[in-house]
Wavefront OBJ file of the C-alpha trace (Angstrom):
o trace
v 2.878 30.859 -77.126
v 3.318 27.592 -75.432
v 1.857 28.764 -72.247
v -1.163 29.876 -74.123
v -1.174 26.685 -75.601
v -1.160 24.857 -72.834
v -3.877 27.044 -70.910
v -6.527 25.999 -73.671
v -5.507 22.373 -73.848
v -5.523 21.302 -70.645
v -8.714 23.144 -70.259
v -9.647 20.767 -73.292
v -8.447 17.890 -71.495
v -10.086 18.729 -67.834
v -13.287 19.965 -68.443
v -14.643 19.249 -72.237
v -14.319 15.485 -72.582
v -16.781 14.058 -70.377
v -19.434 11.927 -72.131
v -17.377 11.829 -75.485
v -17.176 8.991 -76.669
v -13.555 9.594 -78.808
v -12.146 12.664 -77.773
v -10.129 14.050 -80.133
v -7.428 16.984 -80.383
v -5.512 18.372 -83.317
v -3.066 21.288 -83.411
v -1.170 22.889 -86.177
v 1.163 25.767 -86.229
v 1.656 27.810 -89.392
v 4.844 30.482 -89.423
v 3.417 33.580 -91.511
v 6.184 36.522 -91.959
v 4.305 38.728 -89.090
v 4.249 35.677 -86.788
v 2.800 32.123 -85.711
v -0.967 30.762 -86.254
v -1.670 28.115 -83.825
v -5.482 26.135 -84.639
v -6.913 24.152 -82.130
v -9.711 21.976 -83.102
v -11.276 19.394 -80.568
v -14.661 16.845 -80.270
v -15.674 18.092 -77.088
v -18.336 19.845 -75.535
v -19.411 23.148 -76.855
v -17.167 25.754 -75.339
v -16.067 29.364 -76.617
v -13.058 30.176 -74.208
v -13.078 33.873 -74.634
v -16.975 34.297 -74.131
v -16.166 35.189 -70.495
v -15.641 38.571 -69.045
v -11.608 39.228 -67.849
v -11.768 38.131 -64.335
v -11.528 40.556 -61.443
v -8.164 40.632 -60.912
v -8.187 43.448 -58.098
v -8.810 42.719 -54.244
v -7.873 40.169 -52.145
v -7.464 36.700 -54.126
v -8.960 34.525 -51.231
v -12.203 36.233 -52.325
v -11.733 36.381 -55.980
v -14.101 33.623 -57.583
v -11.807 30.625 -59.327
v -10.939 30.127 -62.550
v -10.470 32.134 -65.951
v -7.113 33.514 -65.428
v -5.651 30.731 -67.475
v -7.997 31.734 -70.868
v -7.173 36.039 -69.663
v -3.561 35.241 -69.968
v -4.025 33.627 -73.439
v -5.704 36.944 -74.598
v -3.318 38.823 -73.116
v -0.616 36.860 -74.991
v -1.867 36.011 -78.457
v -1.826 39.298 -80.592
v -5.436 37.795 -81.988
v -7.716 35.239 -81.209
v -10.929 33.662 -82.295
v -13.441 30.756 -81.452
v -16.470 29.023 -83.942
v -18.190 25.601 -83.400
v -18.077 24.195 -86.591
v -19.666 21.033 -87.222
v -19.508 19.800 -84.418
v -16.559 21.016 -82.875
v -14.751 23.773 -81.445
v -12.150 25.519 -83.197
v -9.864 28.094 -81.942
v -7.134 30.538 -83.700
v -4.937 32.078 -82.350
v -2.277 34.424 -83.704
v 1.273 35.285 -82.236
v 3.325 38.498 -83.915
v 6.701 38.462 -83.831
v 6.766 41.859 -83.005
v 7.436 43.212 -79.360
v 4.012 45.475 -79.378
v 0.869 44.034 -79.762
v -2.723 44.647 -79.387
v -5.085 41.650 -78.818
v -8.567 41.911 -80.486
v -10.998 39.099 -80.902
v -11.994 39.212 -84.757
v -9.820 36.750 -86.778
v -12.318 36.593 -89.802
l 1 2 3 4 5 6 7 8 9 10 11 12 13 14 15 16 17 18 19 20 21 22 23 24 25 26 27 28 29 30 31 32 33 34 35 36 37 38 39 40 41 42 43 44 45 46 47 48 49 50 51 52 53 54 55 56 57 58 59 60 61 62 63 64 65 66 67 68 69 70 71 72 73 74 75 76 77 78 79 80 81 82 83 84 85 86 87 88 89 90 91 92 93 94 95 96 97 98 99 100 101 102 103 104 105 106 107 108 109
């Protein structure tokens, strides 16, 4: 969990805060009795970190284009995961079972 959180916030922190005026991040974990619900919610530019294809992780990785291994390893990780832009900012959920086997799938609603 912390290296997924820590994928999407500096992400946050590197690429969404130019031209805000106050940018602004909050967090907050809830424990649930299948897991942990982590909400991000930020000021920032528009961005929906899991509208991206996986990147191509086969073939040499000199040649590979850069970036979005940091948001695939967040899917990979969180057992769910979800993104809306809600007035005015975005909001991610992201959901971490306490359970060994998981499935990821996008759909938090």
């Amino acid at each position: 969990m912390r290296i997924a959180l820590e994928e999407l916030l500096v992400n946050i922190v590197s690429y969404g805060r130019a031209d805000v005026v106050n940018p602004r991040i909050e967090v907050a974990l809830q424990r649930t009795p299948a897991g942990l619900e982590v909400f991000i919610k930020d000021n920032t530019r528009p961005f929906d970190p899991f509208a991206r294809d996986d990147p191509e992780l086969d073939g040499d990785p000199d040649e590979r284009a850069i970036g979005g291994l940091g948001v695939f390893l967040v899917r990979q990780l969180a057992a769910a995961y979800a993104y809306r832009r809600v007035d005015g900012q975005n909001q991610v959920e992201l959901t971490f079972s306490l359970q060994s086997d998981h499935t990821a799938t996008r759909n938090l609603e």
